[in-house]
C-alpha positions in Angstrom: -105.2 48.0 -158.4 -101.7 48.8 -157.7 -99.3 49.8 -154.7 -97.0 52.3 -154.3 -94.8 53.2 -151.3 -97.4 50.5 -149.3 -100.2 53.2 -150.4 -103.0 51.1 -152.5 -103.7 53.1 -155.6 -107.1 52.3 -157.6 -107.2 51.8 -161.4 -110.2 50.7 -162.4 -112.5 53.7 -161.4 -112.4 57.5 -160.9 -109.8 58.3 -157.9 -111.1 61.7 -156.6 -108.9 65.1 -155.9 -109.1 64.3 -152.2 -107.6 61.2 -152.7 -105.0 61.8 -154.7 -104.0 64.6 -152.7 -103.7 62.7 -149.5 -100.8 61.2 -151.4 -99.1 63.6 -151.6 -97.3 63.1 -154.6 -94.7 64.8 -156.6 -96.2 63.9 -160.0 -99.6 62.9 -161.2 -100.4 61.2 -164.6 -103.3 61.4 -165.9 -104.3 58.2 -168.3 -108.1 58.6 -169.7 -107.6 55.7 -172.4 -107.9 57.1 -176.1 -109.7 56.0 -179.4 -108.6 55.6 -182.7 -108.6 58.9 -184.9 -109.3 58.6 -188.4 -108.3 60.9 -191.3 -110.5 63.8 -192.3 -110.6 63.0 -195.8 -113.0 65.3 -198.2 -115.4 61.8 -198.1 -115.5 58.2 -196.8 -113.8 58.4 -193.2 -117.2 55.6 -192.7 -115.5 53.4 -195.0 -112.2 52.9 -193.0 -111.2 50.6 -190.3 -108.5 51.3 -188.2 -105.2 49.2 -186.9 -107.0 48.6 -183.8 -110.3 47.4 -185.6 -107.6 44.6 -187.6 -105.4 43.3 -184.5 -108.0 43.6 -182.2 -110.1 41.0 -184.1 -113.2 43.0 -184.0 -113.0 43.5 -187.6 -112.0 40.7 -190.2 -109.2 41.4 -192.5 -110.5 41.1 -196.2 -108.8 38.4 -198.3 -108.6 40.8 -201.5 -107.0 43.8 -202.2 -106.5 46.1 -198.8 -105.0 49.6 -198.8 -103.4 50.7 -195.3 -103.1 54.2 -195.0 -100.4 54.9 -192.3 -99.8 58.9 -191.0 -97.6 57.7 -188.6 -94.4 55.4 -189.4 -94.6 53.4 -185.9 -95.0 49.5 -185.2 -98.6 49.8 -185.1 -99.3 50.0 -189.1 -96.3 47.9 -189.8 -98.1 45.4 -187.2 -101.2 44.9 -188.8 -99.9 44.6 -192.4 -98.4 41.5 -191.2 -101.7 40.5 -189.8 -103.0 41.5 -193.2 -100.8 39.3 -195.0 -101.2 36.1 -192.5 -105.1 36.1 -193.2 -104.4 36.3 -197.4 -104.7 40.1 -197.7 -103.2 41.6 -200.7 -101.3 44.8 -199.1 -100.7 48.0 -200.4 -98.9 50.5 -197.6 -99.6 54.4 -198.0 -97.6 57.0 -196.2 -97.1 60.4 -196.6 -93.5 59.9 -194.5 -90.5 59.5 -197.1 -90.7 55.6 -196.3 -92.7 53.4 -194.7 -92.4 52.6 -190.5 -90.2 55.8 -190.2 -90.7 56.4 -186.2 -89.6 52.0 -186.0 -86.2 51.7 -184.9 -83.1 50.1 -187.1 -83.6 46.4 -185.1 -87.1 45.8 -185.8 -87.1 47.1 -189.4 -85.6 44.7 -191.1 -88.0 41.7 -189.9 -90.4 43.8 -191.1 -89.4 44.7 -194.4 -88.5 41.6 -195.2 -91.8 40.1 -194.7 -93.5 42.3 -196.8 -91.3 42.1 -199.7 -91.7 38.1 -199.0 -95.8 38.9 -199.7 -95.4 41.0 -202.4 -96.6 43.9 -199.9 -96.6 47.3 -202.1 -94.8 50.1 -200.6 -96.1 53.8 -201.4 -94.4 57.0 -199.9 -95.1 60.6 -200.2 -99.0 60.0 -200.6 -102.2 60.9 -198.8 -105.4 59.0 -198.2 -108.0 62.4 -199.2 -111.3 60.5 -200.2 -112.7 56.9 -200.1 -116.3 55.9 -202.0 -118.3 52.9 -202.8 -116.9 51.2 -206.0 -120.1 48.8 -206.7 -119.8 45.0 -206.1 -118.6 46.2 -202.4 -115.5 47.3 -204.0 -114.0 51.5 -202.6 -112.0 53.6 -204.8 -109.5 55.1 -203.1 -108.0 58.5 -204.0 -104.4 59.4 -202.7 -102.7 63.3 -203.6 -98.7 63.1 -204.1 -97.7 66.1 -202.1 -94.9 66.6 -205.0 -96.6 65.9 -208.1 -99.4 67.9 -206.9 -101.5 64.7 -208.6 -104.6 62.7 -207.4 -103.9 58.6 -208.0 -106.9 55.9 -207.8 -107.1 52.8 -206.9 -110.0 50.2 -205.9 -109.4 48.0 -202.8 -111.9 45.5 -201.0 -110.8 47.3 -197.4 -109.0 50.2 -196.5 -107.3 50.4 -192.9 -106.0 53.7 -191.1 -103.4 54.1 -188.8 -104.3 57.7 -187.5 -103.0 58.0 -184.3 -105.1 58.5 -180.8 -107.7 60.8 -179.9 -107.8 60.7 -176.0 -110.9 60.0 -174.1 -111.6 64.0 -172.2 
């Protein structure tokens, strides 16, 4: 709960029309909470995790290889490639973006960069994640298309992770 003005606002359930009306208010923002969206890819979307999976703990990070796909350049894939790295992940960074953590401003950057290049952290731009399969021996192969080459590149990872951006709850 929260108050406004001395007028007690709920948070925690559904605040019905009525209510919010007898407010009166100028604006009114609507937060329904989201989930993360994966890729469509032509197969595999199963096979991903997603950022929130990693930091969130509900999913441990692999101590292999691990591939994180990232379609949007903000702190939350640069984020969880350092958790990556802390737990013993070997990390290789996909974007499509012309380099990694585009959307992260000039400060925060740096710090960034220079832990991955102090964990050996591989740095792939101008590729998407299209398709993910079983491998064997609990291995995925992993198939990312260069927009410019027009060519389809492999590789087999122990965990692939997806920063996808949010689908909001309707």
């Amino acid at each position: 709960e929260c108050r406004h003005l001395g007028v007690e606002l709920r948070t925690s359930s559904v605040v019905e029309a009525d209510e919010v009306l007898a407010l009166s208010p100028d604006v009114v923002v609507v937060a329904t909470g989201g989930s993360p969206r994966t890729p469509d890819l032509d197969e595999g979307e199963d096979l991903a995790v997603s950022t929130w999976d990693i930091i969130g703990g509900s999913v441990s990070p692999s101590t292999g290889d691990v591939l994180l796909f990232d379609d949007h350049g903000t702190e939350e894939g640069l984020s969880c490639v350092e958790r990556l790295v802390a737990a013993g992940s070997h990390v290789e960074l996909v974007t499509p973006d012309r380099h990694v953590g585009h959307e992260v401003t000039g400060t925060a950057y740096p710090r960034y960069l220079a832990t991955f290049y102090e964990h050996g952290v591989r740095l792939t731009p101008d590729h998407r994640l299209t398709a993910i399969r079983r491998a064997g021996a609990g291995r995925l192969e992993v198939d990312l298309w260069n927009d410019y080459t027009k060519t389809t590149y492999h590789r087999t990872v122990d965990q692939v992770v997806v920063a996808y951006g949010t689908t909001p709850n309707d």
